[in-house]
N, C-alpha and C positions, 0 to 999 in steps of 0.2 A: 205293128201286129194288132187286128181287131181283139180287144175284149171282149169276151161270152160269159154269161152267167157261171158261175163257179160248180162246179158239179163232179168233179174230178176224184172225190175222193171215194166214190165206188168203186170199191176194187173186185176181183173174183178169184177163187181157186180153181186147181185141174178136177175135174172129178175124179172120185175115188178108183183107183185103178188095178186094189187087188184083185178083184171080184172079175168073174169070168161073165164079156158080156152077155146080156140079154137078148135070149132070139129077137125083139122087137128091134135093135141096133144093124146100123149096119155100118159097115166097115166106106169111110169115106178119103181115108188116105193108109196106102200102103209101102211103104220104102224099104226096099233091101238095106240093110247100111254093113253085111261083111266085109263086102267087095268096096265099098268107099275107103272104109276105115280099118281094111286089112285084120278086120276080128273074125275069129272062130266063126264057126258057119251058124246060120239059123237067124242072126239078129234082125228085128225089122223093128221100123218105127210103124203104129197103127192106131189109127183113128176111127174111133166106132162113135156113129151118131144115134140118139134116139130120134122117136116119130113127134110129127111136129105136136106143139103144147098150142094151150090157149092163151094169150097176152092181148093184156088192154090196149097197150096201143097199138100194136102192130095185129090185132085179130086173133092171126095164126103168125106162130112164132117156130124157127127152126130149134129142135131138140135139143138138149144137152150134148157135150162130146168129152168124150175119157179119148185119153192121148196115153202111147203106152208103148216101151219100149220091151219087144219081149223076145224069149229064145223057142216060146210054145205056142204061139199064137193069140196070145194076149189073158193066155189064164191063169199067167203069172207077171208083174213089170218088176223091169227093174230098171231106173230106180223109182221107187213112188214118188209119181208127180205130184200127187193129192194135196203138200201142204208149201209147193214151193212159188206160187202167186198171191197168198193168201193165206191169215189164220183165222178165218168164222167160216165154218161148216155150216150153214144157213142154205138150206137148200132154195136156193131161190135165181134169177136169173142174173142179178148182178157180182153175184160171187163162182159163177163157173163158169166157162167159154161154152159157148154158141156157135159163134163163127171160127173156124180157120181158115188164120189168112195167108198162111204160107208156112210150106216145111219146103226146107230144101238146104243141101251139104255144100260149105263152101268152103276154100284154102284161103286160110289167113295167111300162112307161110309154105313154101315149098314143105312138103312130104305132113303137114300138119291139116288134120280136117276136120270138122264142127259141123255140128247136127244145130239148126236155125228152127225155130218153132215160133210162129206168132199167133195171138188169139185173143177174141176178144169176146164180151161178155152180152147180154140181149141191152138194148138204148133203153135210158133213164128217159121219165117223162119229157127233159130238156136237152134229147137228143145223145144225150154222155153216154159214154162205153166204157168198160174198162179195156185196156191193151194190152198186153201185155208183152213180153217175148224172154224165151228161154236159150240159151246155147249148150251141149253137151257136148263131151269128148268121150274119147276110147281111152282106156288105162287097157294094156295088154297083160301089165304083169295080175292084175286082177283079172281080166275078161271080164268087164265091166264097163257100163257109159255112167260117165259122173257129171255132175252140176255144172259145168265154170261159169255161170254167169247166170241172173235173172233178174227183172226187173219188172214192174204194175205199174200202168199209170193214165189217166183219162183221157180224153179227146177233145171236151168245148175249148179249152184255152191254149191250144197250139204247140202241146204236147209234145214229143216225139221220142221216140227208142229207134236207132240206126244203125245196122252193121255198115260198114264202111269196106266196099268190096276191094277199090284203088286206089291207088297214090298213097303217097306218104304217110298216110295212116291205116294202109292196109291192113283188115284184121279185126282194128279199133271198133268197139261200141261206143256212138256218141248219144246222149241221152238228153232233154231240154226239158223242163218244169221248172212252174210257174212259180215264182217269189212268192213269199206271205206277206210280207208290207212293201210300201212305199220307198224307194220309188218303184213300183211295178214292173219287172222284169222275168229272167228265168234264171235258173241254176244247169250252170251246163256244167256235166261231168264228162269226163274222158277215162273209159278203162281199155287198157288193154292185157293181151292173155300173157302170162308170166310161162316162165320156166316149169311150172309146179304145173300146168294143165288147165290153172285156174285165171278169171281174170282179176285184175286188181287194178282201181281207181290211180290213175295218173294225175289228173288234174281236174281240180275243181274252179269257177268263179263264176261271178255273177255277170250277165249279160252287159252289152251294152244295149242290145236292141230292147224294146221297151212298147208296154201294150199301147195301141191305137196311135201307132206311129209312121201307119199308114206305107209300109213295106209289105212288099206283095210275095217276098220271101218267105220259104221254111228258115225258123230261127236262126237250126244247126245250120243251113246256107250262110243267112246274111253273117253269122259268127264265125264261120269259118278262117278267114283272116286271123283275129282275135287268137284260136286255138289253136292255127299253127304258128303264130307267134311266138305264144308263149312256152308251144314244146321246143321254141327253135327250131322249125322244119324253112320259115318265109320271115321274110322282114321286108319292112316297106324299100319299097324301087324296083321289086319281082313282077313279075304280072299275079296279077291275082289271082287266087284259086276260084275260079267258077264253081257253079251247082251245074247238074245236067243240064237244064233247060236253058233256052237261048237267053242269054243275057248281050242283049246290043248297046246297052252305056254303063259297063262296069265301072263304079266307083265307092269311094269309102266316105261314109258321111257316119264325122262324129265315130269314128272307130269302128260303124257297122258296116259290110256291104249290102252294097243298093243295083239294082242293073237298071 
């Protein structure tokens, strides 16, 4: 995996979401989610952007975006996203999403569904973003959408936060960050969603793949082996679990896959 300048640690928050938006906003993602998530009527997910700002590098920069789960049309959310990517209120571009990059409801399990939110924040001089992404669920006996999972994390050093849609880890969020010492690798965690509606860390350890080792892999790919290993899902003499994209000489070097 190439090595990038370190820049990772800008992270961002949602923008503040009690506040009813500003005529200047305008609404860039709209979702029903009663009819997904069999809750009371009214619920939508909603995304109000502001007008584009002025930024140095990029000129012109797309606005701000408040993300906002509500039963009125956004002049009340529930629940405040505003402090769950982030604690510095700094209004600035690297601490609040800019771009989104995907909302969309997926089944981790038969009859169970999850609201996906991903977002990122305006680029660092050296190209960095923050990324973040969130998962929510429905709780009925409240008529409520609650947390089960979030996570913040950069772009230059090979990063990744991953719902995993199939197979054997269907459901699972796999996540990859970068070691702090030597020998340079990442920390791959494994959560998946518990009984309680929430997710919770399965498995933690340190990579085997390693920067500038010249794998033309996403991490979570080339580790995939490795992580279902160690949940016991594969052991060697299976075929390998491929990534999407064409791998025409699937093989394991040194514990990692390589195609």
């Amino acid at each position: 995996m190439a090595f990038v300048t370190k820049g990772y640690g800008f992270l961002f928050i949602w923008a503040a979401l009690s506040a009813a938006p500003a005529p200047a906003q305008t609404i860039v993602s709209r979702i029903d989610l009663s009819t997904s998530f069999a809750a009371r009527p009214g619920w939508r997910f909603l995304a109000f952007q502001g007008p584009e700002i002025p930024d140095e590098l990029l000129g012109r920069a797309p606005g701000a975006i408040r993300m906002c789960i509500s039963r009125d049309g956004g002049r009340s959310c529930h629940p405040d996203l505003n402090p769950l990517l982030g604690t510095d209120n700094r209004p600035d571009g690297f601490y609040e999403p800019h771009f989104l990059r995907r909302v969309r409801v997926v089944r981790p399990r038969p009859g169970q569904a999850l609201l996906l939110v991903q977002a990122a924040s305006l680029p660092s001089f050296n190209g960095n973003q923050g990324e973040g992404l969130a998962a929510l669920t429905y709780d009925r006996a409240r008529n409520q959408f609650i947390l089960a999972y979030q996570r913040v994390t950069g772009h230059n050093n090979n990063e990744e936060i991953r719902y995993i849609a199939a197979g054997p880890l269907r459901g699972a969020i796999v996540s990859a960050e970068p070691t702090g010492n030597a020998p340079f690798g990442f920390w791959i965690v494994v959560n998946r969603l518990a009984l309680t509606g929430r997710y919770r860390e399965i498995l933690r350890f340190r990579s085997a793949t390693h920067y500038g080792d010249g794998n033309p892999l996403a991490v979570i790919d080339s580790e995939m082996p490795n992580i279902l290993q160690r949940l016991s899902l594969w052991r060697s003499g299976q075929p390998l679990p491929l990534p999407a994209r064409v791998c025409r000489r699937p093989r394991l070097v040194d514990h990692e896959l390589w195609c």
